[in-house]
N, C-alpha and C positions, 0 to 999 in steps of 0.2 A: 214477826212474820215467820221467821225460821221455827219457832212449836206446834208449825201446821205442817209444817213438809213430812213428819210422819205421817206415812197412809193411815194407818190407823184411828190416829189423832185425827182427821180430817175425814175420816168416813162417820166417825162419829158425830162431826157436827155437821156435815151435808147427809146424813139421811134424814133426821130431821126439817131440815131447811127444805130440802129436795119436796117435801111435800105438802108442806105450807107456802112456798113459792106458788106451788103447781097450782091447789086449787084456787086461793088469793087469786093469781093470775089469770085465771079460769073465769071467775067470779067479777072482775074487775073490765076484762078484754068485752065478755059480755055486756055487761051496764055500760059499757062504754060506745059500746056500734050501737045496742038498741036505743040510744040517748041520741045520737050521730044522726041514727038512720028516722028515726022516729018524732023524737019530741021538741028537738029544737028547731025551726026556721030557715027556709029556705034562702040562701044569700038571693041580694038583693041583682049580682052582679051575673053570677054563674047558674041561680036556680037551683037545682037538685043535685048539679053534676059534684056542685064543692064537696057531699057528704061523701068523697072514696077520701077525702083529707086524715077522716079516723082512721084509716088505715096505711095509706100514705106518709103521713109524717109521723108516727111510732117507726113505720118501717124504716125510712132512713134515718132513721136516729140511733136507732140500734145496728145497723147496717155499720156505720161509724164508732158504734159504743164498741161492736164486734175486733172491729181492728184496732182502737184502744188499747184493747184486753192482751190483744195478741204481741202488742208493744211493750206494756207493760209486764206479759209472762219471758219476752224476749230479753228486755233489759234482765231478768232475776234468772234466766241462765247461763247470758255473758256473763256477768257481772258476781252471782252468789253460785251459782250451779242450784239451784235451786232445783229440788227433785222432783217436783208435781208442775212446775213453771212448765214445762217442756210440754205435759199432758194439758195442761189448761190449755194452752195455746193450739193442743191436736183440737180440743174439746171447742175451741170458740169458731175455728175456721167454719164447718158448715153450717155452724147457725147463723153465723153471721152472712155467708154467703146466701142462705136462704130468706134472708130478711132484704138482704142489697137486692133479689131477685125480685122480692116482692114491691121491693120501692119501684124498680125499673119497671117491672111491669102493670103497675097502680096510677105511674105519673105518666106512662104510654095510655092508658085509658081513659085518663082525666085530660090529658094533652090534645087530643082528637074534636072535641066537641067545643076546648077551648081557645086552643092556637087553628083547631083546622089541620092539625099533622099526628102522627102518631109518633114522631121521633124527631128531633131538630138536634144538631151537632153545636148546642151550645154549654158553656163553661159547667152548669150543674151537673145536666143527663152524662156530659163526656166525663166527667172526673167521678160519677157513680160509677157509668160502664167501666173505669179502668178499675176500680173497689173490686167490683164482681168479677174481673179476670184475675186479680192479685189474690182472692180469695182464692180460686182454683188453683194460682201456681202456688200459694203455701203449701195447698193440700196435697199437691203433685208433690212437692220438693220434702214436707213432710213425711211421706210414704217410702220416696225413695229411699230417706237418711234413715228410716226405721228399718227398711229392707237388708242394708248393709251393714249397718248398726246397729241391732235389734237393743244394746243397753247404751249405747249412746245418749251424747246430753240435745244432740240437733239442737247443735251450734251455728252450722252453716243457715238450716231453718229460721234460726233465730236473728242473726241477720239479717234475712230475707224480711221478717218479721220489723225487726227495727227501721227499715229502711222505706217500708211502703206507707210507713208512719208519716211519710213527707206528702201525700198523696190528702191526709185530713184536712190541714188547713187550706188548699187547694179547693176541698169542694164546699168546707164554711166558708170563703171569702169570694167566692165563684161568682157569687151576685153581685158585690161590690167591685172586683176585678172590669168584670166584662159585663157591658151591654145588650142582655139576653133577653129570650122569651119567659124565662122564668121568672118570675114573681121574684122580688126582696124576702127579705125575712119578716116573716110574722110576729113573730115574739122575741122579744130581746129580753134576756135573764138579765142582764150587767146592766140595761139599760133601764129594763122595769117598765118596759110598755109592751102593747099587742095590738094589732092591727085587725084583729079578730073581735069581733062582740063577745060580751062576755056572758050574752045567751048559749051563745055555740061555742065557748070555750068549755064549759067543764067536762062535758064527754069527752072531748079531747084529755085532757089531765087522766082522765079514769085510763082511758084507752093506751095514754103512754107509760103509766106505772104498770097497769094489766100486761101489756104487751112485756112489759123490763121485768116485772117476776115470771113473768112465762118462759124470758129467754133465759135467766137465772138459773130456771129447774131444770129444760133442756140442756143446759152446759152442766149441770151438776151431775146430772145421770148420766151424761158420755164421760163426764170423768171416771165417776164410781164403775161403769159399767169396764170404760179402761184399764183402773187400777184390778179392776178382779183377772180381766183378759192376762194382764201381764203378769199375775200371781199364778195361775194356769199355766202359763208358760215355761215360768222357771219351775216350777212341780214339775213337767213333763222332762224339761229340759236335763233335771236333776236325777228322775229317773232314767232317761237313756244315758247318763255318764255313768251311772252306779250300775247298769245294768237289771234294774231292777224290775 
């Protein structure tokens, strides 16, 4: 792990990656709504309304993958000081936070036609909505600790970071917890079943890899584009101390 923490070493292997992600992702998120929205079968139960599901549950899955990431680049700068861990972690918050937007606003539209509401205060929708405010306060708390720090490790961030991590298994087990309007789980990995036909499952698959190398390339290019900003900086920095 630590032969990637040089920038260099790692810009090398995410420009590459950056752009086989991208279009993969590209290629995949497509085939996967036009599959969605098109060629599979209208559920038997919901009718038409079920196809925002393609987008839907990529969205919160990454929504969750996002704060994952942000946990696991937290632990690598308590723990190792790890030198790019700090920057991943800048690089996951708004994508992440923009995926958790899109879940909240995809199961508010699908919510309406199916419960009759557009937002119900139960165990799912609340422990997303607290996801998509912890987003914002990383990003808040992130900015500030860079503002004061500018070579700091945002260690306090990374707390923050480790901490909201308690917040995951709250919203997997949210259906099992509590007695909601929210639907169980569809697919069980550990378990190896799906409640899904397996007509209208594979767009799904397409759509949740498409969707996962798309957010891939987005977090690789806010890092690269990072790492260059803070090369810039210390150049400039370098020249006002020398005078130059």
């Amino acid at each position: 792990m630590h032969r990637f923490a040089n920038p260099s070493r790692f810009l090398k292997i995410a420009r590459p990656v950056t752009g086989w992600t991208l279009w993969s992702g590209i290629l995949l998120v497509v085939a996967g709504i036009v599959g969605g929205l098109f060629l599979v079968p209208a559920d038997y139960l919901q009718g038409e309304t079920f196809r925002i599901l393609y987008i839907h549950a990529p969205s919160a899955w990454l929504g969750m993958a996002g704060w994952s990431g942000i946990a696991v680049a937290s632990i690598a700068v308590l723990v190792w000081r790890h030198p790019l861990a700090a920057i991943a972690g800048r690089a996951l918050a708004p994508v992440g936070a923009t995926f958790t937007a899109l879940c909240l606003i995809t199961g508010s539209i699908w919510g309406r036609p199916t419960w009759g509401t557009w937002w119900e205060w139960d165990g799912r929708l609340t422990s997303m909505l607290i996801l998509f405010f912890l987003f914002l306060g990383y990003m808040a708390l992130a900015d500030a600790e860079a503002d004061r720090r500018p070579d700091g490790e945002g260690r306090l961030t990374a707390i923050f970071g480790l901490v909201g991590a308690i917040n995951l298994p709250i919203i997997h087990y949210s259906v099992i917890w509590w007695n909601t309007l929210h639907q169980g789980r569809s697919i069980s990995i550990v378990e190896g079943r799906s409640s899904i036909d397996p007509s209208m499952l594979w767009p799904l698959g397409l759509a949740f890899l498409g969707f996962t190398l798309l957010f891939t390339a987005i977090v690789l290019m806010r890092m690269r584009a990072m790492i260059a900003q803070q090369k810039v900086d210390r150049r400039l920095k370098r020249r006002a101390e020398t005078g130059a």
